[in-house]
The first five atom37 places (N, CA, C, CB, O) and aatype in JSON, in Angstrom:
{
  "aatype": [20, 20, 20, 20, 20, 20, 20, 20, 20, 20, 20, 20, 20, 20, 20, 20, 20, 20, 20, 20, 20, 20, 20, 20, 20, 20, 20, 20, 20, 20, 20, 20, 20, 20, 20, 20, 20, 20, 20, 20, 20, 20, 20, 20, 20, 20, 20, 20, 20, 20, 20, 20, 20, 20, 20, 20, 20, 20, 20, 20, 20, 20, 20, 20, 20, 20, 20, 20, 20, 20, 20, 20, 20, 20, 20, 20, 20, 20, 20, 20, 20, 20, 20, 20, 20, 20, 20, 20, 20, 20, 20, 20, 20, 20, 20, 20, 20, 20, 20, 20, 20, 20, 20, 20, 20, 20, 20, 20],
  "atom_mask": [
    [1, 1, 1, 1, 1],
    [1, 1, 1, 1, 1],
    [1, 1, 1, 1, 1],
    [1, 1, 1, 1, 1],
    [1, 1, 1, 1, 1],
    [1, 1, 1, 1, 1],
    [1, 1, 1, 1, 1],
    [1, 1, 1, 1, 1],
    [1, 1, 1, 1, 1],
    [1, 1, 1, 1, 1],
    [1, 1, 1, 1, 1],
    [1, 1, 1, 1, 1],
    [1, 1, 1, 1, 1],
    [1, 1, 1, 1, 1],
    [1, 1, 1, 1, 1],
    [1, 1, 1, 1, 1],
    [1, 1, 1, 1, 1],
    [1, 1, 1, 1, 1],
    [1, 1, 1, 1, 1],
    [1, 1, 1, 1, 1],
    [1, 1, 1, 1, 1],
    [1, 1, 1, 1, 1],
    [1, 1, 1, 1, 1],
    [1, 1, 1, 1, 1],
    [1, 1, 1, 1, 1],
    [1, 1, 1, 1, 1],
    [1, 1, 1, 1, 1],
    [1, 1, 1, 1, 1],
    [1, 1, 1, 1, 1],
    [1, 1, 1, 1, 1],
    [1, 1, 1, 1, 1],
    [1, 1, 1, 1, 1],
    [1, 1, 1, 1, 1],
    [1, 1, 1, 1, 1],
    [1, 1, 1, 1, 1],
    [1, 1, 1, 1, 1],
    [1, 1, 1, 1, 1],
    [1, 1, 1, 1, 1],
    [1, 1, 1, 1, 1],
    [1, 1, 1, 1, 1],
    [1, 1, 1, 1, 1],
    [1, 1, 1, 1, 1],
    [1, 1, 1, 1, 1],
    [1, 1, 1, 1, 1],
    [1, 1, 1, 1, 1],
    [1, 1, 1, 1, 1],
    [1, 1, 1, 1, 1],
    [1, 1, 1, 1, 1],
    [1, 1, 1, 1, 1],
    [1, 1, 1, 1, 1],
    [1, 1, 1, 1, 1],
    [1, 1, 1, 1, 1],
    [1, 1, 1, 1, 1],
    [1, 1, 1, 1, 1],
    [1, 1, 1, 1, 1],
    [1, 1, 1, 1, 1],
    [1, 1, 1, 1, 1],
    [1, 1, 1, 1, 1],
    [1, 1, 1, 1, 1],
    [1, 1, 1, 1, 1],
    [1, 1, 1, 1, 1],
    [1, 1, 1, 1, 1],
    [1, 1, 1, 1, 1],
    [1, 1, 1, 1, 1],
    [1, 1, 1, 1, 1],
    [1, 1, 1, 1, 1],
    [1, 1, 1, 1, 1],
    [1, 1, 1, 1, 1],
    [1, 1, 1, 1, 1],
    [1, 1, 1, 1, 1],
    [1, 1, 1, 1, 1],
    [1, 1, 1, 1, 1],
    [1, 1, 1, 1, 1],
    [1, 1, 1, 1, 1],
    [1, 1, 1, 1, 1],
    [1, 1, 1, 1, 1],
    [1, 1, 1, 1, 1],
    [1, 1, 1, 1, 1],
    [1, 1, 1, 1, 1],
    [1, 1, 1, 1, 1],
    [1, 1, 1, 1, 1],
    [1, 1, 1, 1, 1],
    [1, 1, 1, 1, 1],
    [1, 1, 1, 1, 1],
    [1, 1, 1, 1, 1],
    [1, 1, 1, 1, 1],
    [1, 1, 1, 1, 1],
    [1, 1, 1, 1, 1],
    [1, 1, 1, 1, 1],
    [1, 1, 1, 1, 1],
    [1, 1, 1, 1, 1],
    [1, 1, 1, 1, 1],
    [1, 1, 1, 1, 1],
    [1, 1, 1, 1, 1],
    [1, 1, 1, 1, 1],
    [1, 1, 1, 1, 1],
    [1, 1, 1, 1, 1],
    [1, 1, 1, 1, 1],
    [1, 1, 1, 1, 1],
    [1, 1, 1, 1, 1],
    [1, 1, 1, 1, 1],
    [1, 1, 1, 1, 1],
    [1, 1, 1, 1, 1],
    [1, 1, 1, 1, 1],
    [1, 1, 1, 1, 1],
    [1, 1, 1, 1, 1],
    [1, 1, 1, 1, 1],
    [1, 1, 1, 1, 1]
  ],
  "atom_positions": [
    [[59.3, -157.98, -3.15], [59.16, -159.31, -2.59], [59.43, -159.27, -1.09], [60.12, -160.3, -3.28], [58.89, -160.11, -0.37]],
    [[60.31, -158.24, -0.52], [60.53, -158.09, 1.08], [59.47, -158.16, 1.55], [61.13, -156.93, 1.65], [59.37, -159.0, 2.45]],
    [[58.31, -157.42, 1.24], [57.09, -156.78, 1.62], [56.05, -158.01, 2.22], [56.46, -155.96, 0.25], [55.33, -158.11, 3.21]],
    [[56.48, -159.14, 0.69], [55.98, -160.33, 1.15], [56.5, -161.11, 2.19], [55.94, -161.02, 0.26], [55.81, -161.41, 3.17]],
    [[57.46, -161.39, 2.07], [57.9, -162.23, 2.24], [58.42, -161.76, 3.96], [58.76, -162.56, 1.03], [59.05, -162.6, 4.6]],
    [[58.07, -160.21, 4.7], [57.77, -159.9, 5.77], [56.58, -160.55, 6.25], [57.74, -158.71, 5.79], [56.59, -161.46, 7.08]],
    [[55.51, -160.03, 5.67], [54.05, -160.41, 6.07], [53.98, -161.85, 6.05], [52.93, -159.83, 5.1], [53.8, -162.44, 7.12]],
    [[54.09, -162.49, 4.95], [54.26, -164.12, 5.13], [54.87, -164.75, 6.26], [55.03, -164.66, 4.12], [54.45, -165.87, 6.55]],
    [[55.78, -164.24, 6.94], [56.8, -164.56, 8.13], [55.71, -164.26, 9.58], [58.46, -163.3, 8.04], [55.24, -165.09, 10.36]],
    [[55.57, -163.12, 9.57], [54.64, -162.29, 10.82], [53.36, -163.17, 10.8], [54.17, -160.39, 10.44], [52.93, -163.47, 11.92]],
    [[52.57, -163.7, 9.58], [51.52, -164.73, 10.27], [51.68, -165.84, 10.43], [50.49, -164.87, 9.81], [51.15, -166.27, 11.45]],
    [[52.67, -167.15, 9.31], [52.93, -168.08, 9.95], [54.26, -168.36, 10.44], [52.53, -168.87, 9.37], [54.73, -169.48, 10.25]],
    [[54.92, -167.45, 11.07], [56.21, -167.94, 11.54], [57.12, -168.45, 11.22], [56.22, -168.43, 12.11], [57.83, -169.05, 12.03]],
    [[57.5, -168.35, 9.46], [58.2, -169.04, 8.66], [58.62, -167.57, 7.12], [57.07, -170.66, 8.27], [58.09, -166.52, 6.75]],
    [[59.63, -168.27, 6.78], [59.51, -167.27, 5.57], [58.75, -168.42, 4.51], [61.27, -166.54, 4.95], [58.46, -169.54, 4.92]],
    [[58.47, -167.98, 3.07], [57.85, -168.61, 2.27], [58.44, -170.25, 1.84], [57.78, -167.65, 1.25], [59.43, -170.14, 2.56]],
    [[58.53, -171.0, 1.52], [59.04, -171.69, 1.37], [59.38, -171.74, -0.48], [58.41, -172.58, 2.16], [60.43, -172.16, -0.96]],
    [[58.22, -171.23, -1.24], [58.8, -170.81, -2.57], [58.18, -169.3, -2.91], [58.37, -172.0, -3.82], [57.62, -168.52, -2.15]],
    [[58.55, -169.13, -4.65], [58.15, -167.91, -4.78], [56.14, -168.06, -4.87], [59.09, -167.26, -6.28], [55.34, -167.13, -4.95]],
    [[55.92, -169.16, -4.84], [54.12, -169.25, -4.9], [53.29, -168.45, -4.07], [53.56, -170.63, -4.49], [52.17, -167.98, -4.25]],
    [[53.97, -168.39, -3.26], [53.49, -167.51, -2.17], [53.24, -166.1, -2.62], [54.47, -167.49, -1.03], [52.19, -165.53, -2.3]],
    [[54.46, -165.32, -3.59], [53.57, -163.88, -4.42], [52.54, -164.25, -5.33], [54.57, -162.91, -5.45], [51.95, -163.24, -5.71]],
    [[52.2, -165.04, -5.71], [51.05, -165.03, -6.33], [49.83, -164.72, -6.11], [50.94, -165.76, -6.61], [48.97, -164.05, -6.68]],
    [[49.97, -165.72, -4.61], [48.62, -165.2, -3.68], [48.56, -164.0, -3.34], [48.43, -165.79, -2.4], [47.48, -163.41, -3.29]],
    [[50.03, -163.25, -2.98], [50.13, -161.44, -2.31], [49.41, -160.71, -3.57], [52.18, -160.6, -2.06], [48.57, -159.84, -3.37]],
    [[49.86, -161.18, -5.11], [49.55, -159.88, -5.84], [47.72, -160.44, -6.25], [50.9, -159.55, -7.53], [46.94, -159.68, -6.83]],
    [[47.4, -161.64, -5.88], [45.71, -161.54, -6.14], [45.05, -160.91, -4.99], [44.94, -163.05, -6.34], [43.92, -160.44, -5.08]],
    [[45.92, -160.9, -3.61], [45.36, -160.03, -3.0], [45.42, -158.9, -3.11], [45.46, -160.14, -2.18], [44.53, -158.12, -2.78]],
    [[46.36, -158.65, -3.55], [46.85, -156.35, -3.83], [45.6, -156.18, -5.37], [49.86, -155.78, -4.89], [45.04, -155.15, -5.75]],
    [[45.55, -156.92, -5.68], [44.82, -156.59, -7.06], [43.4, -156.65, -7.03], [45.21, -157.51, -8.16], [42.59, -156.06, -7.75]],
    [[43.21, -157.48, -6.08], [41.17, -157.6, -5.57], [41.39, -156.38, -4.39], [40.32, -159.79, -4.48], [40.37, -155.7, -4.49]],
    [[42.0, -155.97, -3.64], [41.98, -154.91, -2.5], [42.14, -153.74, -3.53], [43.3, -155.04, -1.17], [41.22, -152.96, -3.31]],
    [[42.85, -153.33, -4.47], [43.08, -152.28, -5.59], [41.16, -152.24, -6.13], [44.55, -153.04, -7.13], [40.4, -151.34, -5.77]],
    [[40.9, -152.98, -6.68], [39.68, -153.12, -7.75], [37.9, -152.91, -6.36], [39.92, -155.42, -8.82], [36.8, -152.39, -6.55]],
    [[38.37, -153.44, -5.42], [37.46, -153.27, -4.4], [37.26, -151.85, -4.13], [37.87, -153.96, -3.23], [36.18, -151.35, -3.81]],
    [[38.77, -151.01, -4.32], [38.77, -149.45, -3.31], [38.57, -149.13, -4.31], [39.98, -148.63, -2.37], [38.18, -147.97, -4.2]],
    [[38.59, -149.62, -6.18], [38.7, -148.57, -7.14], [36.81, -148.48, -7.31], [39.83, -149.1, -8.77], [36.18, -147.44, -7.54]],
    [[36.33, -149.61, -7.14], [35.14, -150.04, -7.21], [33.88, -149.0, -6.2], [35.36, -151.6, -6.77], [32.72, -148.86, -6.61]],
    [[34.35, -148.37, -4.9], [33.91, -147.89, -4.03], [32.7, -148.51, -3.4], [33.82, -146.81, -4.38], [31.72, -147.91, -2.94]],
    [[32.93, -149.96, -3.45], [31.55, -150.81, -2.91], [32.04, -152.19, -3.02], [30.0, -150.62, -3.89], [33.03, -152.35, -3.73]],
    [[31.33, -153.57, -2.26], [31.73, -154.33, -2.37], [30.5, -155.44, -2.93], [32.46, -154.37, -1.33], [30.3, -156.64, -2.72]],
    [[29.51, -153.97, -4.09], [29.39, -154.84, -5.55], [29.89, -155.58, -6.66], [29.13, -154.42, -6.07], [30.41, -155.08, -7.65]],
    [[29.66, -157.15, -6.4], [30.62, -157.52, -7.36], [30.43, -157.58, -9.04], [30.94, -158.76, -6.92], [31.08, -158.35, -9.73]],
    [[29.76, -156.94, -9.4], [29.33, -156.39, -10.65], [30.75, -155.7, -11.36], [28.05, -155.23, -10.34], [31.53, -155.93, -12.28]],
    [[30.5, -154.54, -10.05], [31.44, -153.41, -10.48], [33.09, -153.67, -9.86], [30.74, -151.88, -9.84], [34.05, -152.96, -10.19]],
    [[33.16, -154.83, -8.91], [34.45, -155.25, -8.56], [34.97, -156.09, -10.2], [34.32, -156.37, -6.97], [35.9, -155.78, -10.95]],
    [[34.33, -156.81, -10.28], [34.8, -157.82, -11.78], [34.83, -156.58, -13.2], [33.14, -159.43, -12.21], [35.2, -157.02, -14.29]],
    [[34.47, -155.25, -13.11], [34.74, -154.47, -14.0], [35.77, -153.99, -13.77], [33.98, -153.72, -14.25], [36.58, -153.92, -14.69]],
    [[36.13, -153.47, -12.41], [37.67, -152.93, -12.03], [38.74, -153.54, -12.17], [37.86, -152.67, -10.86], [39.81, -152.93, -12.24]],
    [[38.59, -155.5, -12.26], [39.26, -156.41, -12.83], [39.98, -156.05, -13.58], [38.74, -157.19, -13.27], [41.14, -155.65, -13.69]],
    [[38.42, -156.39, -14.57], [38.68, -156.23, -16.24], [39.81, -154.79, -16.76], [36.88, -155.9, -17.02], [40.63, -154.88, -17.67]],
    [[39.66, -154.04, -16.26], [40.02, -152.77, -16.48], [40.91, -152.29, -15.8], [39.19, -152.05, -16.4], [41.58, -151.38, -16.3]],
    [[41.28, -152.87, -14.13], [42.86, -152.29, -13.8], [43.81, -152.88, -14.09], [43.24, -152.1, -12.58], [43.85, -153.9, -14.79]],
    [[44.82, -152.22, -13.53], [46.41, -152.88, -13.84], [46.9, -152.46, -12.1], [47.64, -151.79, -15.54], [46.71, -151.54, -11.3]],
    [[47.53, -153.64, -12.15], [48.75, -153.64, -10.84], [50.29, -153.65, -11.32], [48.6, -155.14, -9.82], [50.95, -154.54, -11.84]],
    [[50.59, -152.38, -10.97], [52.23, -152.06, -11.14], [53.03, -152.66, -9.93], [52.56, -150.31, -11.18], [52.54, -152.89, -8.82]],
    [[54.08, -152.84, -10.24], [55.08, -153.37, -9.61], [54.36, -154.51, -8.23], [56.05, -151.99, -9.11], [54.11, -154.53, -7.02]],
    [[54.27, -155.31, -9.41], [53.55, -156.55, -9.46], [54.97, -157.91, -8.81], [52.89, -156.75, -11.43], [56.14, -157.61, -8.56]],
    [[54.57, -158.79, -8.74], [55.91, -159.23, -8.29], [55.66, -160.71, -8.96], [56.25, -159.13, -6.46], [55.92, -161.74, -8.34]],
    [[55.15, -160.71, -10.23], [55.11, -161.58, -11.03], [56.09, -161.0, -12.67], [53.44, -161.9, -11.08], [56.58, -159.96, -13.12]],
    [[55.95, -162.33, -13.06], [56.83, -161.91, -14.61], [56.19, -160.73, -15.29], [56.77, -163.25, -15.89], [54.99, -160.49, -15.46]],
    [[57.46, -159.9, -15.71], [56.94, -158.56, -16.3], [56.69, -157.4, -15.21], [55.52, -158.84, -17.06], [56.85, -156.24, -15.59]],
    [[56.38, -157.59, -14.14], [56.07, -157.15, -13.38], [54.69, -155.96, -12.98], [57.06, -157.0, -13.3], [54.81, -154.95, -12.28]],
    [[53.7, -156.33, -13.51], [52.5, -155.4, -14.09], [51.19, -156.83, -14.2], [53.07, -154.46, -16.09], [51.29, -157.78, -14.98]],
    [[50.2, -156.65, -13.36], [49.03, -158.12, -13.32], [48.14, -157.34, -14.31], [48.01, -158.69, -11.47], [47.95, -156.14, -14.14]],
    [[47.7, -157.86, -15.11], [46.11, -157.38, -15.69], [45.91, -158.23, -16.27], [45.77, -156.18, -16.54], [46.72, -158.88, -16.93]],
    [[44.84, -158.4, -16.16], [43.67, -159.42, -17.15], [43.38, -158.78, -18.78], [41.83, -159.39, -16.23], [43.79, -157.73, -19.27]],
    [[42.74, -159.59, -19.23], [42.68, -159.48, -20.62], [41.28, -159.78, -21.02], [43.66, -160.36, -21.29], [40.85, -160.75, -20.4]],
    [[40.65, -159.39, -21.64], [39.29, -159.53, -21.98], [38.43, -161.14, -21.91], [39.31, -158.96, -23.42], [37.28, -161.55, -22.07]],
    [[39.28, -161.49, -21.7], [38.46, -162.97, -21.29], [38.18, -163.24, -20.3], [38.94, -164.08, -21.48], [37.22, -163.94, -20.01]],
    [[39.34, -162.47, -19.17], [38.86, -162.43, -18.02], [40.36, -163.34, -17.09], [37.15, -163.17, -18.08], [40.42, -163.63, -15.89]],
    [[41.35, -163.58, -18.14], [42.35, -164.7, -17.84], [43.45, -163.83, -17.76], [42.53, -165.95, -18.94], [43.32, -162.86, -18.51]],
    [[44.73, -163.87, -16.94], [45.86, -162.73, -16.44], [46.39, -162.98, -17.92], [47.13, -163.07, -14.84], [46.19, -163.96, -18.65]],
    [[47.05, -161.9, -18.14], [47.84, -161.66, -19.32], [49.11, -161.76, -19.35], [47.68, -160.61, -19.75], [49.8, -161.35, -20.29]],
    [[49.57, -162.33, -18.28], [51.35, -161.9, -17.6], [52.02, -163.48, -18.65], [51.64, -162.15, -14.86], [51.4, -164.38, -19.2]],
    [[53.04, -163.29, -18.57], [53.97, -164.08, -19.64], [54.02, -165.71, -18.47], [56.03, -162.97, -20.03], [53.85, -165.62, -17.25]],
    [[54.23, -166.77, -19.05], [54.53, -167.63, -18.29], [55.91, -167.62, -18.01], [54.09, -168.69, -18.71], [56.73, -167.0, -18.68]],
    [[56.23, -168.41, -16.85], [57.33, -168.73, -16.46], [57.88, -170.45, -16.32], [57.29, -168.01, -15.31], [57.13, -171.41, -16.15]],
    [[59.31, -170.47, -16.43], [59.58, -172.09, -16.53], [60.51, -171.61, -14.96], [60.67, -172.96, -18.39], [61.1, -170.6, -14.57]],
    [[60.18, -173.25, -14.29], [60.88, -173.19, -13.14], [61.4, -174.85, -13.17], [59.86, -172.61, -11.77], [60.71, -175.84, -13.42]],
    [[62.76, -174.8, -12.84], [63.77, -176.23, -12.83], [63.87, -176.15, -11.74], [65.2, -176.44, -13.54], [64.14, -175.15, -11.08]],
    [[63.48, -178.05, -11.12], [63.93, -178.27, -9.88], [65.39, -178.84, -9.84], [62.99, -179.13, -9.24], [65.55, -179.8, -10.6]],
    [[66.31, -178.52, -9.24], [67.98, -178.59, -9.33], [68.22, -179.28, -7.92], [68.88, -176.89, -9.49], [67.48, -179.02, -6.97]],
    [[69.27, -180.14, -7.81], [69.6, -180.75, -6.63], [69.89, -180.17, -5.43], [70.45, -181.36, -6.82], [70.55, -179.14, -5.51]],
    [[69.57, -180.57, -4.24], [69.66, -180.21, -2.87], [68.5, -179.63, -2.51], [70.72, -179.36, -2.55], [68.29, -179.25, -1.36]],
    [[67.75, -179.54, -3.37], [66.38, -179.14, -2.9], [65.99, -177.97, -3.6], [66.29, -178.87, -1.4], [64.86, -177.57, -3.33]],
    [[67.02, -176.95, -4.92], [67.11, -175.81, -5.13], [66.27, -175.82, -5.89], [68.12, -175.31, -5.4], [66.05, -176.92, -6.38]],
    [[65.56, -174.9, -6.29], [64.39, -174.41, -7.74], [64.65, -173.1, -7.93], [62.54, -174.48, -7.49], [64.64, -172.26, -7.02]],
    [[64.95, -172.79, -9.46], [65.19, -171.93, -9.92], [63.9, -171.44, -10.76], [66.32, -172.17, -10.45], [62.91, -172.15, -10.96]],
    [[64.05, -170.05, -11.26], [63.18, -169.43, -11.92], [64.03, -169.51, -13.38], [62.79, -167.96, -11.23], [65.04, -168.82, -13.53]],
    [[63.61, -170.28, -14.3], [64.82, -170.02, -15.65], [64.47, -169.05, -16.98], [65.14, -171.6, -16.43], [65.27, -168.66, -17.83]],
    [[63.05, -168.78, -16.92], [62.68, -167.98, -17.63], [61.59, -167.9, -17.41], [62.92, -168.08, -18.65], [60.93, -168.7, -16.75]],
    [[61.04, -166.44, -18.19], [62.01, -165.51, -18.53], [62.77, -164.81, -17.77], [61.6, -164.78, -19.12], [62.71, -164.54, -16.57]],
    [[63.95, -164.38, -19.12], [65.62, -164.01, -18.23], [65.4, -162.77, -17.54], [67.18, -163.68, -19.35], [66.41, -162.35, -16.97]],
    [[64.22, -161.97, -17.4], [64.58, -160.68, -16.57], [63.51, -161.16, -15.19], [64.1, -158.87, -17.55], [62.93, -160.38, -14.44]],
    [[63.46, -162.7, -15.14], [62.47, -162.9, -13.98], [63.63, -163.94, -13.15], [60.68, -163.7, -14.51], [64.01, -163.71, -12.0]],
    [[63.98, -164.87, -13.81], [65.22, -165.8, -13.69], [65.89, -165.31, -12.18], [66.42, -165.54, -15.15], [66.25, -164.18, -11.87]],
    [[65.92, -166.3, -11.52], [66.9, -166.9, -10.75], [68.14, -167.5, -10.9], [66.47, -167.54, -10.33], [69.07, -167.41, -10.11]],
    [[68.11, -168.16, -12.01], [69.15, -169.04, -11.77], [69.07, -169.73, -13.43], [68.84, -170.16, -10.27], [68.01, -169.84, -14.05]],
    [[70.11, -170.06, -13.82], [70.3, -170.64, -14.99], [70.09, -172.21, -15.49], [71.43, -170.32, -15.15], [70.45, -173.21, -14.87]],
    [[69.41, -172.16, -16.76], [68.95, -173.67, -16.53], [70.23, -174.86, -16.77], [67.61, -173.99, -17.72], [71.41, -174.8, -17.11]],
    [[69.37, -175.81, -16.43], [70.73, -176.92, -16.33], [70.21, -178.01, -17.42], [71.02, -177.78, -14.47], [69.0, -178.17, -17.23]],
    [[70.6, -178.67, -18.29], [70.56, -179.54, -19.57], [71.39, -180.24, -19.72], [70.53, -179.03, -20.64], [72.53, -179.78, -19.77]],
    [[71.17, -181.58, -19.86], [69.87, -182.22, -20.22], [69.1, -182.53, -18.67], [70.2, -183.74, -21.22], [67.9, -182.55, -18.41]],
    [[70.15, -182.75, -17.87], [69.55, -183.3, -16.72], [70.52, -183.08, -15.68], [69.16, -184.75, -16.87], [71.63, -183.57, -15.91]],
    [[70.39, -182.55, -14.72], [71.12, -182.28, -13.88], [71.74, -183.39, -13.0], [70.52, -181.45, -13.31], [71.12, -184.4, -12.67]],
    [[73.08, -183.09, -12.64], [73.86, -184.74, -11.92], [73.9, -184.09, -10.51], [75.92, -185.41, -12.6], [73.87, -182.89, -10.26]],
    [[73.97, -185.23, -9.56], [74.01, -185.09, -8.34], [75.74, -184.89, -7.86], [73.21, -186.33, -7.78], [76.04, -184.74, -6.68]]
  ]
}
């Protein structure tokens, strides 16, 4: 996430403001992966390198992007709680988690 969250800083002069911002980094590492695996920027054979690669140390849940034969990411969902003072946590899943959830409703 440094990696991002460098580069995110160096073009707009800010660090990220949430984690949304890797999402966009790993669709870019994963179309730049499938483009160089592709050796052309046929998109025939780019949407096969899709279908068919994997991105390791991914910086989404699980940590590994690949698609699945439909063509839709396969990665686990995640729940995120907005918590007072402005905080948002990642609450699951627990090996992605930030921060622990709060129930029923969080008090100010």
């Amino acid at each position: 996430m440094q990696k991002c969250n460098t580069g995110y800083k160096a073009i707009t002069g800010h660090a990220p403001e949430s984690w949304y911002a890797a999402t966009a980094y790993d669709a870019m590492r994963v179309m730049a992966q499938s483009i160089e695996k592709a050796g052309s920027l046929d998109k025939t054979a780019i949407r096969d390198q899709l279908r068919s690669g994997e991105l390791k140390n991914s910086l989404l849940p699980g940590g590994t992007l690949k698609f699945g034969a439909n063509g839709q990411v396969t990665n686990p969902f995640v729940i995120v709680q907005n918590k007072p003072d402005g905080k948002v946590d990642i609450v699951y899943p627990p090996d992605s988690a930030t921060g622990s959830p709060i129930a029923p409703k969080p008090q100010n």
